[in-house]
C-alpha positions, -999 to +999 in steps of 0.1 A: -298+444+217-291+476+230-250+484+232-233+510+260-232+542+247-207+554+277-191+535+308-167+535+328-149+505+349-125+511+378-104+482+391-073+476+407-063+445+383-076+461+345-059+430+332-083+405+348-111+430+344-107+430+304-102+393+300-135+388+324-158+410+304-145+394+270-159+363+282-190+377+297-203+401+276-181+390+240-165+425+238-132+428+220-107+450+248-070+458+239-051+476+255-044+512+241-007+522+233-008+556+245+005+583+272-017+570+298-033+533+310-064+529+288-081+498+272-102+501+240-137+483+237-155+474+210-188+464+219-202+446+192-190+430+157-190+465+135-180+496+140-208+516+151-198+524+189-159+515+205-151+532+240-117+540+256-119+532+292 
């Protein structure tokens, strides 16, 4: 299957957002440590393509 090469989600609750599309879709998000309010998304089980949203 073919995986996102960019996206971007807006929501008021990123919390709930993250945790649903974990379940639905089997992405690993965590949240990123850094200046601003960013989650980290890998999209499949190797390396190939992660995303910062």
């Amino acid at each position: 299957m073919s995986r996102p090469i960019r996206f971007e989600i807006l929501a008021p609750d990123s919390a709930a957002l993250a945790s649903l599309d974990q379940d639905g879709f089997s992405w690993t998000i965590t949240r990123w440590d850094g200046p601003v309010d960013d989650w980290l998304v890998a999209t499949g089980d190797d390396a190939e393509f992660n995303a910062r949203v």
